[in-house]
N, C-alpha and C positions, 0 to 999 in steps of 0.2 A: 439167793444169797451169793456175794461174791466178796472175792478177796480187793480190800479199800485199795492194797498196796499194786496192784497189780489193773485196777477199772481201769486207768489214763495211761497213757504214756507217762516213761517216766527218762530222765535222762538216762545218759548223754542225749544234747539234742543236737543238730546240722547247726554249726556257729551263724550266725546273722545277730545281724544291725540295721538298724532304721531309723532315717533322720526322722524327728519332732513334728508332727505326736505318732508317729506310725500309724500303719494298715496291717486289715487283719490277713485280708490276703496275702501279703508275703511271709505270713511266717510259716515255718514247718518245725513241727508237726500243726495242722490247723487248729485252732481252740475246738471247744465244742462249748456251746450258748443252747443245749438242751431241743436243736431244731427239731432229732429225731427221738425224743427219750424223753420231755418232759411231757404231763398229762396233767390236764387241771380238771378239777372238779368244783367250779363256780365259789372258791369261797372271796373271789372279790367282783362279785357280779355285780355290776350298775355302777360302778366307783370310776372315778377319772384318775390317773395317776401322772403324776411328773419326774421327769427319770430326767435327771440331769447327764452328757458323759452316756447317751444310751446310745451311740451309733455302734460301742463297739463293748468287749470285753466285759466284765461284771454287766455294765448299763444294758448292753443288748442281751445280755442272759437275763435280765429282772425283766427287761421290759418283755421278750417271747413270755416268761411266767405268767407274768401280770394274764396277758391280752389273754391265755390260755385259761387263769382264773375268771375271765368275764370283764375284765377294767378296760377301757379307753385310754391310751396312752400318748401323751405327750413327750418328748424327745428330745432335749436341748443339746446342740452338737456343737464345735469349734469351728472346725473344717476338712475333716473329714466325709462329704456328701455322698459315696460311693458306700461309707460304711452305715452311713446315717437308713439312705433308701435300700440299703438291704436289711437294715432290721426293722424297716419298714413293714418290710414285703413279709414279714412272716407274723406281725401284729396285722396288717388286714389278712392274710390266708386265715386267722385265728375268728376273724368275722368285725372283728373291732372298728373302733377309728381312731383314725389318727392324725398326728401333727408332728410336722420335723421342725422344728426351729433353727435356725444356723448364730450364733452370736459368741461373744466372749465375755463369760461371764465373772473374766478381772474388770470388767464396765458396769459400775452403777444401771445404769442405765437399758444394759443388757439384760442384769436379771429382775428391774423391774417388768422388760418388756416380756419373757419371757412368762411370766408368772401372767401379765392382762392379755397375751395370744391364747396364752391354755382356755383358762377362763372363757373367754370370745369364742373359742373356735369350738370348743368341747361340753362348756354349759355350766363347768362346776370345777371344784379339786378337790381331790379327799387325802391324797396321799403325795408327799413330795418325798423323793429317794434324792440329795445331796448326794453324787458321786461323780463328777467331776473332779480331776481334779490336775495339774500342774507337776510335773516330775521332771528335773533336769538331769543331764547324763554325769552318770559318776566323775565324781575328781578325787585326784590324789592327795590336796593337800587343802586345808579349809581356808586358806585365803584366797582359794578359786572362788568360792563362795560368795561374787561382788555384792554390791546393793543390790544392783538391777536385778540379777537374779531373785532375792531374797525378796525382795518386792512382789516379782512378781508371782512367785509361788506363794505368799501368804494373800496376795488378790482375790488367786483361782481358787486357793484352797479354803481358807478359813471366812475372810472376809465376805464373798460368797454369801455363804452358807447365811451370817446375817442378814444381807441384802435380801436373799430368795427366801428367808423366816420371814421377814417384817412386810414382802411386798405380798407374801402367799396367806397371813393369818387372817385378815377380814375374810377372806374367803371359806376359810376350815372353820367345821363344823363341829360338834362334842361326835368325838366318833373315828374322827381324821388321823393321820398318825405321817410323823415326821420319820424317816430313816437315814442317818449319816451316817457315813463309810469313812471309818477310821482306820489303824492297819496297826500291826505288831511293830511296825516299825514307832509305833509311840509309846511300845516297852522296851524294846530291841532296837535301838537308832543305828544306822550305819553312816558310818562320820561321810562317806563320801557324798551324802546324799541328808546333811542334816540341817536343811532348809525345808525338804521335804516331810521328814521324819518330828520337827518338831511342829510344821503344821497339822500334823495328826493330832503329835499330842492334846495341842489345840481343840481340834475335834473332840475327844473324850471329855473332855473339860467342859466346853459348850453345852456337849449333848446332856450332863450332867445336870448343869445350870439350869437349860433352857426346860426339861421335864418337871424340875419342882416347879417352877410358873405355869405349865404350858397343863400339868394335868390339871392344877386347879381349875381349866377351860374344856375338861373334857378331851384334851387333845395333847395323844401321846409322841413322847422322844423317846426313839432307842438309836444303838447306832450296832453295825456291823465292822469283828476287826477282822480281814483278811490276814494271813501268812501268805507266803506267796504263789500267786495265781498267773498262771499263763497268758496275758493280753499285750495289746500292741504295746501298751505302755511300758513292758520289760523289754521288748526290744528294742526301744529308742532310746532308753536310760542304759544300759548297761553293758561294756564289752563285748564283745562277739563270743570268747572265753568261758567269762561267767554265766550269759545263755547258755549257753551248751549245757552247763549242769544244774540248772537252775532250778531250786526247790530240793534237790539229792540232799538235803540237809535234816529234813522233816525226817522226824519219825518214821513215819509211811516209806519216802525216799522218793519223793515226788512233788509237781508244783502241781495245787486244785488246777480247776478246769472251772471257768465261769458256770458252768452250767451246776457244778455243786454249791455255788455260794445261793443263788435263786431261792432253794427254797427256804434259809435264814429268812430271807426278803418277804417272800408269801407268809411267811410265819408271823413275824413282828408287823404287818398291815393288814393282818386279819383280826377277825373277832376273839380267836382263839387267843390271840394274844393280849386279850383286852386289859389284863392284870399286872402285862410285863410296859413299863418305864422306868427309862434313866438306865437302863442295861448295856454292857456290849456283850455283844457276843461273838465270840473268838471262833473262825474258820481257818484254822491254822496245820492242820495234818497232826495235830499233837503238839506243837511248839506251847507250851502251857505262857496264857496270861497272869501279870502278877492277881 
């Protein structure tokens, strides 16, 4: 047993900044993605899974889970390739196989192809984790906010998630289970960042919708909400400053650590979870969901 507030690092952190989308590598204190501490015990053995967003952050902490539960995993990345073949390398040490796909999936196109590579290259899909997702760096005043932005953070982020639902369900089976990554930030918006924040809210709403349809086929929606999690993505969104303290706001007084959100993820795509749709469930250190 140990103390929550004390497991991770916690601020102050060394200030840094990273242009769009960031690496994992430069940041300090490093994440941890569960490489030396997570332990599976087979309960998604034989399942193919799709990890959108998995080269780095939450994605590479689900997808090390997964492979360690027994699943084949699939990997849809931006461009990031350095972070993509390192979470590579630790879903095959897990025995698994795999697939990295490179694309952007603000492109129709991309997330159909992403969905018939898995498919081809893997034999099935049972499970798609929507976690990708589009974050611009803070602004001060909401008319920074242009179209182009807002375009294209509702592409990556929401719009998405239909695309990769409609090209993935011939394929899903009664049994299958869908998981989006929504965040606190769609009860708690932060103005400087509320392009991002109301395409969550989006998210919750979806994931709502799409399970009263989707169980009537056997086939579960839940979604996960984070509070704030230490990944490249906090480094390339937000001040040097506000790194530095970043998460000291939680309860705990600290930001998770990818590697604590994971086993939400093995939860809601297991059997265990067979009774839980249309949930979110808040990873948040205590920041309470309404």
């Amino acid at each position: 047993m140990s103390d929550p507030r004390a497991k991770e690092p916690a601020p102050p952190f060394p200030a840094q900044s990273q242009p769009h989308p960031g690496e994992t590598g430069a940041m300090e204190p490093k994440p941890d993605h569960g490489e030396e501490s997570y332990r599976g015990i087979g309960r998604l053995q034989g399942r193919v899974a799709l990890i959108t967003g998995g080269d780095s952050g939450i994605g590479r902490a689900v997808a090390l889970a997964y492979a360690r539960e027994g699943a084949d995993v699939a990997i849809g990345f931006l461009q990031e390739r350095a972070d993509a073949e390192e979470s590579g390398k630790w879903i095959e040490r897990a025995g698994r196989r795999l697939l990295l796909e490179q694309g952007d999936l603000a492109l129709p196109s991309a997330c159909q192809n992403l969905v018939e590579r898995t498919v081809a290259t893997l034999g099935r899909l049972d499970i798609l984790v929507n976690n990708a997702a589009h974050q611009g760096s803070l602004v001060e005043r909401f008319e920074a906010l242009d179209d182009e932005r807002v375009e294209r953070t509702f592409q990556a982020n929401i719009l998405a998630m239909f695309r990769l639902v409609r090209a993935a369900l011939p394929h899903l089976r009664p049994g299958s289970s869908i998981i989006n990554v929504a965040s606190i930030q769609a009860y708690e918006p932060t103005p400087g960042i509320l392009d991002y924040a109301a395409t969550k809210g989006a998210i919750v709403t979806f994931t709502k919708g799409l399970a009263k349809e989707l169980g009537e086929r056997g086939i579960r929606v839940n979604a996960v909400a984070p509070g704030p999690v230490w990944t490249p993505l906090v480094a390339q969104s937000f001040p040097p400053e506000k790194n530095a303290r970043f998460g000291g706001d939680t309860p705990l007084g600290r930001p998770a650590q990818p590697a604590e959100l994971a086993p939400t993820f093995v939860f809601l795509a297991s059997d265990e979870a067979r009774y839980i749709n249309g949930e979110i469930l808040g990873v948040t250190g205590g920041r309470p969901l309404p």
